[in-house]
N, C-alpha and C positions, 0 to 999 in steps of 0.2 A: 355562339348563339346563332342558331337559323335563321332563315329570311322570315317566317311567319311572327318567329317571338319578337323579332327587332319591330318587324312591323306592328304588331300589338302593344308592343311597349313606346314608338312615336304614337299612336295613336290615342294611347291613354295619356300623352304629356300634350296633347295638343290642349287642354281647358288653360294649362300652366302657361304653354305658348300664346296664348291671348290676354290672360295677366301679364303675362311680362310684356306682350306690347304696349299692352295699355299704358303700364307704369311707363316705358321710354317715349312713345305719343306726347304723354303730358310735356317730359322737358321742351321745351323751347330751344332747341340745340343749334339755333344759325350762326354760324362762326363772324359774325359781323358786330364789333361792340358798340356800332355806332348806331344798332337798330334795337341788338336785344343785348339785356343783361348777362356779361361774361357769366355769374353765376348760373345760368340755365344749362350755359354748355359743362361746366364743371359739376353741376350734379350729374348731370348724364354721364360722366369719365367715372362717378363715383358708385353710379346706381353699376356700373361695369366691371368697376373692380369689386365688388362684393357679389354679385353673380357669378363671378367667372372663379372668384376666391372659395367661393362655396361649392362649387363642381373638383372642386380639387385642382386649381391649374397653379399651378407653382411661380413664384415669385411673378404675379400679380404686379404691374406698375402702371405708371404716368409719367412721361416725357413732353413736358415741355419744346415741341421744335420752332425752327428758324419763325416761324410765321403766328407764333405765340398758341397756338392751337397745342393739343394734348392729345400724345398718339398713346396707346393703350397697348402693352405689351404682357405674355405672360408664356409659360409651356407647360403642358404632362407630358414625362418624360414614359418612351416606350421601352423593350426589351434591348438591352444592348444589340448594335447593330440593326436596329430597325432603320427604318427609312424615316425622313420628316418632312411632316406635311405644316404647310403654313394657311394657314387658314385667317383670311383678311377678309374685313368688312368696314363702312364709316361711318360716327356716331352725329354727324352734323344732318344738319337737313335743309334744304330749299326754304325761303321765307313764304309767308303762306298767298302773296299775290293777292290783296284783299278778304279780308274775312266773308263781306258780305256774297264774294263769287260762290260763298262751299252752302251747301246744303244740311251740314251739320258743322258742327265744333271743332274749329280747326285742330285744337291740342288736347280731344278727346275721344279716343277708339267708339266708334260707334260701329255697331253692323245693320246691314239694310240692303238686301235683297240678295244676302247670302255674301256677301264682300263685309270686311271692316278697312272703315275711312278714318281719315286723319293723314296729317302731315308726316312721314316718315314711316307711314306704316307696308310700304312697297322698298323707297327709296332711302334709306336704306335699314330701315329698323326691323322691318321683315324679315331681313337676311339675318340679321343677329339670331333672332328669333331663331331661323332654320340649325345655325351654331349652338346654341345653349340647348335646344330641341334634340340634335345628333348627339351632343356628348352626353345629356344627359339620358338618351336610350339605352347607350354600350356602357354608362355604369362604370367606367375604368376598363370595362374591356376592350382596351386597344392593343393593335398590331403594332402601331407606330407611335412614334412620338411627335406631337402636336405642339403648334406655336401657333399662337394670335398675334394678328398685327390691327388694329382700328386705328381708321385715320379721323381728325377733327376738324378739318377745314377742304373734304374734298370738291365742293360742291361751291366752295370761295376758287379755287382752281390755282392756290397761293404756293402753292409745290412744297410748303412742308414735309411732310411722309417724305415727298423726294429727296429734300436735304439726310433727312434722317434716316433713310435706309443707307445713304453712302455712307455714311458716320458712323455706322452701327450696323455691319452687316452681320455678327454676330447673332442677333436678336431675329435676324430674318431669316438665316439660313435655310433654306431645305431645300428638299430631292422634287416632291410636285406644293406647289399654289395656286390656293384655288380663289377664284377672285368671284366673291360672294355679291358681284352688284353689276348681274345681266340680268337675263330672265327666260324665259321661253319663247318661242315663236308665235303660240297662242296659248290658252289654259289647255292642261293637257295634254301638251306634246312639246315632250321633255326634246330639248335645245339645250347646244352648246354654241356659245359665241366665238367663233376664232379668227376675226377680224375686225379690226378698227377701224377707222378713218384718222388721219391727223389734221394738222389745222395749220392755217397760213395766214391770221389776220391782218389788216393794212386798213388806214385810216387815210380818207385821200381828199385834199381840199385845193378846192379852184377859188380864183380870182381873176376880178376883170376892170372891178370898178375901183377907186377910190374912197364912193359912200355911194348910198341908194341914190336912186335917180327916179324922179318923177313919168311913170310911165307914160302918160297920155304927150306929153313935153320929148321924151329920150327916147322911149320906147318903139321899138322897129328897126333902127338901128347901134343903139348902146346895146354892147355885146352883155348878155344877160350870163350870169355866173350860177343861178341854177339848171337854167337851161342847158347850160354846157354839163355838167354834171347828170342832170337827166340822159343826156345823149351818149353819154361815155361810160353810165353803166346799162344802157339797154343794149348794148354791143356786148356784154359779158354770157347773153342767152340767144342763142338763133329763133327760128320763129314758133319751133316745135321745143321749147322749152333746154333745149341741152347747152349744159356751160360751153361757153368756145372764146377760152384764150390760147390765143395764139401760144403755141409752143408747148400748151398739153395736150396728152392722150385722153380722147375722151369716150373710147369707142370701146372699154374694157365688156367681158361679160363672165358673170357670177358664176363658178362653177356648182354651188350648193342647193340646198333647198329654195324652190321658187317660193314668190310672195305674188299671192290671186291678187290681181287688181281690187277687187270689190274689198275685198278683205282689207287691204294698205288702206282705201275711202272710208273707210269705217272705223280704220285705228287713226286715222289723219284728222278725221273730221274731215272730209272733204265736201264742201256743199253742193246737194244736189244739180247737177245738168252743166259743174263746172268741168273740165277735163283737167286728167292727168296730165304732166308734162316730162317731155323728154322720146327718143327712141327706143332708147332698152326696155329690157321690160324693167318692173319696179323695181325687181335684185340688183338688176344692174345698176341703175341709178342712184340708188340708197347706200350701197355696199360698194360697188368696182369703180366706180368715178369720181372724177372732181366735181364739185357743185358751187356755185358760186352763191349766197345769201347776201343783201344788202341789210346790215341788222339796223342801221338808225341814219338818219339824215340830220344833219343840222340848216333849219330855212326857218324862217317866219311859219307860225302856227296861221291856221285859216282863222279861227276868232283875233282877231288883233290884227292882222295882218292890213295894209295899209297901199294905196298904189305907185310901187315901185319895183322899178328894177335894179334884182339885185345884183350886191357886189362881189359878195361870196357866200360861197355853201361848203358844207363837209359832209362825207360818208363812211361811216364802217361795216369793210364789205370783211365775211368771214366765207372763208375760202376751206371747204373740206377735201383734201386729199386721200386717193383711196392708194392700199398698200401697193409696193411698188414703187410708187412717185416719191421723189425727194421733196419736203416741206420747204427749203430755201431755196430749192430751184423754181417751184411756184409760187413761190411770194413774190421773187424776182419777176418771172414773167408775169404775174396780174399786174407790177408795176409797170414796166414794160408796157405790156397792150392797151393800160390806161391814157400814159403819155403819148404811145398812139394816135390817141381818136380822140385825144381833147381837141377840142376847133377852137379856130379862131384864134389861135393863137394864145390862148389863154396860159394863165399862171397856173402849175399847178405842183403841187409839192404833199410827200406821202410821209408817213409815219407808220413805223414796221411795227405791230403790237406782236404777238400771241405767238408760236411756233412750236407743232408737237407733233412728232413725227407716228405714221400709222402704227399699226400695232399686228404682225401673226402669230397665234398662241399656236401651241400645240394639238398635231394633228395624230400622235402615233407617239411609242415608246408605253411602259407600262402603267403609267398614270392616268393616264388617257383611253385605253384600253378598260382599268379598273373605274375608272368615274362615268363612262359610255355604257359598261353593261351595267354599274347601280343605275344611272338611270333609269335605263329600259327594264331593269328589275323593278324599280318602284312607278313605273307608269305603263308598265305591261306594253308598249311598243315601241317602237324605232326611234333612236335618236338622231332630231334633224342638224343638219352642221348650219348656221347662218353667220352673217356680218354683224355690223355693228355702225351707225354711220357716226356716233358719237366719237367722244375722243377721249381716256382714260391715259394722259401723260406716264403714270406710277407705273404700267405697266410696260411700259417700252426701260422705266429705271430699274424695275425688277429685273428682264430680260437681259442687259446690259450686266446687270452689277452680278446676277446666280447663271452664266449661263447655259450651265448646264440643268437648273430646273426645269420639269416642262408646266406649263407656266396654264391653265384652264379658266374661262369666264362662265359662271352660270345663276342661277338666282330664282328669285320669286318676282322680277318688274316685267311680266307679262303685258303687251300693250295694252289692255283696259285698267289698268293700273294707274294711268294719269300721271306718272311722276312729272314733278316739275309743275304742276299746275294745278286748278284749283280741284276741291274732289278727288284728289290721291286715295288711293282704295288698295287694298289685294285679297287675293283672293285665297281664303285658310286652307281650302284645298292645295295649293301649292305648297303653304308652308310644310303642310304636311310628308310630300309626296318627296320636297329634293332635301328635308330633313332628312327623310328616311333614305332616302338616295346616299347624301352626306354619309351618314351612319353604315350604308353596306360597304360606303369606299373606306373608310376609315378602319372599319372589320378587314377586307381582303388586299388592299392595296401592296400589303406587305408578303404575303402567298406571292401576288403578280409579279412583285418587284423579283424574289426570290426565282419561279421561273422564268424571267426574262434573264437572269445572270444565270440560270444552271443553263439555257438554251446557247448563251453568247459563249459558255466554257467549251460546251460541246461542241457547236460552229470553229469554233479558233477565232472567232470576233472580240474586240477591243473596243 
């Protein structure tokens, strides 16, 4: 099949690819049963196995993993000795962060101003959408042979799929994976993600007093326990905004596609006449360094709050590592530079949460090569290389457990896309453009593979 027919044939399934969002939008699929009904996520496992049953993908299932969640397997099997590609996506979604923040219907596809909005319709239901969209272009006409992996709890961060791909590497096996929950760098201009950040979290609580102490009475000299805390993470940022614990590198720079300031203030939200922070430019910052975030304080709320000093406070700082950096040897050191620069002698004592080491996908070899030019084939220009400053654990267990796959990130979560937040939207043009992308790699992958090994015969390469 030619590049025009394939591309006339996504284009004619995209009315179906907005149905079938719609239909997944509706479930309620937050893997949390203490907020929504387990049944939202299990219709969603089931609206999956009957789509993917009806494209022809063979033995079609539902696995139950360690974290009760239901990862979603199935293959089409290609021409003896083809290559296999895995093809992963996940069927949970972000909880919607109040209804009344969205502008339409949380768990209703709505479209408005050329985007369709709803919960999961970028993060990650989009991407199904681009999978059921490619297979259902090439019609059976594959090169390779195809595996699906959907995860049910990625977005809970509960390492299921993790458990389960070591238990079952069988089910995952393949030559390239393609990890369907990145996005572009902007709408159209087709990105590939091949780097992560990983994550160092620490929970860290001081003490000073025994119980509150009446300020106007204590106050001045009772050593205050928020205020030590205050002072011991503003020591985590210099004046120009850059993380500085002692004993990390923080002076890395991106070697990829830059990111225009104006552009980052506009995907950020940045408000007007506030300044960016840090040295580097924004690549640098987002993608090649550590960053330190203070995500929650524990102190008396300002309404209720009462005159006293207090006796103790706690904070969870999350700690983003860029590739390179070992994740336990920074946890270790923000430990470290904390105990530092407590004053006063204060108590203070840590709790090790979260740990996930960076992530580099694939830069080179034949999969990579063939998923690089369907891009640029379905978006007519250059594919940009960027980071990732998120953190995607599954893919450092895939890397580990296949390693000889080469392992790609790419997607429909372009930043106007909102995942994670209220007004999640994407934009149909996308679904389009890396369906059709999907569909060219899935056509030639297996040509490439072929002359990359008649090139390594001829070389004398191994």
């Amino acid at each position: 099949m030619d590049d025009a027919t394939l591309r006339d044939r996504v284009r004619e399934l995209m009315a179906r690819a907005k149905s079938d969002l719609a239909e997944m939008v509706r479930f309620r699929s937050v893997h949390d049963p203490q907020q929504f009904p387990p049944e939202e996520c299990d219709g969603m496992v089931d609206w999956l196995l009957t789509a993917f049953r009806e494209l022809g993908v063979d033995d079609v299932a539902a696995h139950v993993t360690s974290d009760g969640s239901k990862a979603v397997t199935g293959q089409i099997p290609g021409p003896e000795g083809a290559p296999t590609v895995l093809l992963y996506f996940h069927h949970d979604v972000q909880p919607p962060l109040g209804d009344d923040e969205w502008d339409s219907p949380v768990w209703e596809l709505t479209e408005r101003d050329g985007r369709w909005f709803g919960r999961g319709a970028a993060d990650c239901k989009g991407n199904i959408a681009v999978h059921l969209t490619a297979l259902r272009a090439l019609a059976g006409d594959l090169g390779v042979t195809v595996k699906i992996i959907g995860e049910g709890s990625e977005e809970q961060g509960t390492g299921g799929l993790e458990h389960f791909a070591v238990e079952n590497p069988d089910l995952l096996r393949a030559d390239a994976i393609l990890i369907a929950d990145s996005g572009n760098f902007a709408v159209g201009r087709p990105s590939l993600t091949t780097t992560l950040r990983g994550i160092a979290n620490i929970d860290v609580s001081v003490e000073t007093l025994e119980s509150a102490m009446h300020s106007g009475m204590f106050g001045g000299a009772a050593p205050d326990a928020l205020a030590a805390l205050i002072s011991m993470l503003a020591t985590l940022r210099d004046e120009h905004g850059n993380t500085t614990i002692t004993g990390l590198e923080a002076d890395a720079e991106w070697p990829g596609v830059s990111y225009p300031p104006e552009q980052f203030r506009s995907d950020a939200t940045v408000l007007d006449g506030v300044e960016l922070v840090g040295s580097g430019s924004v690549s640098d910052m987002v993608w090649a360094r550590p960053a330190a975030t203070v995500l929650g304080i524990d102190c008396p709320p300002v309404v209720g709050s009462s005159a006293a000093v207090q006796p103790r406070a706690r904070a969870r700082i999350n700690l983003r590592v860029p590739p390179g950096m070992d994740p336990t040897y920074a946890q270790d050191a923000l430990i470290e530079h904390l105990k530092a620069v407590t004053p006063w002698n204060a108590r203070v004592s840590f709790e090790r949460e979260a740990v996930g080491s960076p992530f580099v996908g694939s830069t080179s070899g034949p999969a990579y090569e063939a998923l690089t030019d369907a891009l640029a084939t379905a978006y007519g220009s250059e594919v940009l290389i960027q980071g990732q400053g998120g953190s995607i654990p599954l893919c450092n267990v895939l890397q580990s457990t296949f390693p000889d796959a080469e392992i790609m990130l790419f997607g429909v979560e372009e930043p106007q896309c909102l995942i994670h937040a209220p007004n999640e939207s994407v934009d149909p043009t996308e679904i389009e453009r890396i369906a059709l992308a999907e569909a060219l790699f899935l056509r030639d992958y297996a040509t490439r593979t072929a002359q990359a090994q008649k090139s390594d015969a001829t070389t004398g390469e191994v």
